[in-house]
C-alpha positions in Angstrom: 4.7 -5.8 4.4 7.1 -6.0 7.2 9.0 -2.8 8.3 12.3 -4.0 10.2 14.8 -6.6 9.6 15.3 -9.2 11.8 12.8 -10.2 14.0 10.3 -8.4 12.2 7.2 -10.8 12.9 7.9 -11.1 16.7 8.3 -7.5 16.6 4.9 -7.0 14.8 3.4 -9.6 17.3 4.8 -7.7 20.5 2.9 -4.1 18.4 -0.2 -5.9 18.4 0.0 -6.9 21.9 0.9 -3.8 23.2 -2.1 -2.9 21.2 -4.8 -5.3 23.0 -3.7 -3.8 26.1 -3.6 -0.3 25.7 -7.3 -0.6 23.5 -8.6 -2.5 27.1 -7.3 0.9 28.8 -8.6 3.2 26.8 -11.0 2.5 23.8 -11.1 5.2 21.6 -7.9 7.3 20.6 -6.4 8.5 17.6 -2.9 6.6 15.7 -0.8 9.7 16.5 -1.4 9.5 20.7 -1.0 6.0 20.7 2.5 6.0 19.4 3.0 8.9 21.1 2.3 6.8 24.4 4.0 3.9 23.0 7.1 5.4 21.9 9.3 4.7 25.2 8.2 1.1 24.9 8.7 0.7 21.6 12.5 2.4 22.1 13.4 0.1 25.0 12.2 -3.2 22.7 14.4 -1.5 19.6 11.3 -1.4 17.6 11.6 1.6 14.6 8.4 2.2 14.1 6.2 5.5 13.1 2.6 6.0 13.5 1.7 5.7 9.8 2.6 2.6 9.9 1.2 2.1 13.6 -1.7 3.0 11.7 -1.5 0.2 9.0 -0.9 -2.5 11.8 -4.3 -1.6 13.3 -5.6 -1.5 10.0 -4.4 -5.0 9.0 -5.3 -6.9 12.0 -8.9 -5.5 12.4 -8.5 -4.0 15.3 -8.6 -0.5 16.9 -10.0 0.8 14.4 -13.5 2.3 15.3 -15.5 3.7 12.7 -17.8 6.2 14.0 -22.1 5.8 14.0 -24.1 7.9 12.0 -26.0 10.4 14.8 -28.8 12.1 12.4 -31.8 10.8 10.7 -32.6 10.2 7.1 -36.6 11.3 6.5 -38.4 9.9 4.2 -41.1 12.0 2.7 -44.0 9.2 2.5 -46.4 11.8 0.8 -44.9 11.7 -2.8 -45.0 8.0 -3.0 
């Protein structure tokens, strides 16, 4: 479940943070960009950490994840009833 030795938790904790914050920025963007913007931070904090994982840490804690509205219309042909 956990990816790093150590401090592991507190690392995961910091992730989900940095998270919150970044998703109050900017609402919608992809796993990939976000560890691509997260990368430095994560490097100063010594946190090894790739984005499918990134991924799986949004996944887990329910947030970030935006699934995406249906934008057509299902007809309903009323005259064959």
């Amino acid at each position: 479940m956990l990816w790093h030795k150590g401090d592991s938790l507190d690392d995961e904790y910091l992730v989900v943070e940095m998270l919150r914050e970044l998703r109050r920025e900017i609402p919608v963007m992809g796993s990939k960009r976000i560890h691509q913007m997260l990368a430095p931070t994560l490097a100063a904090h010594n946190i090894k950490l790739g984005w499918n994982r990134l991924h799986e840490i949004r996944i887990r804690y329910r947030l970030l994840v935006i699934r995406r509205m249906k934008h057509f219309q299902n007809n309903v042909d009323t005259s064959c009833v």
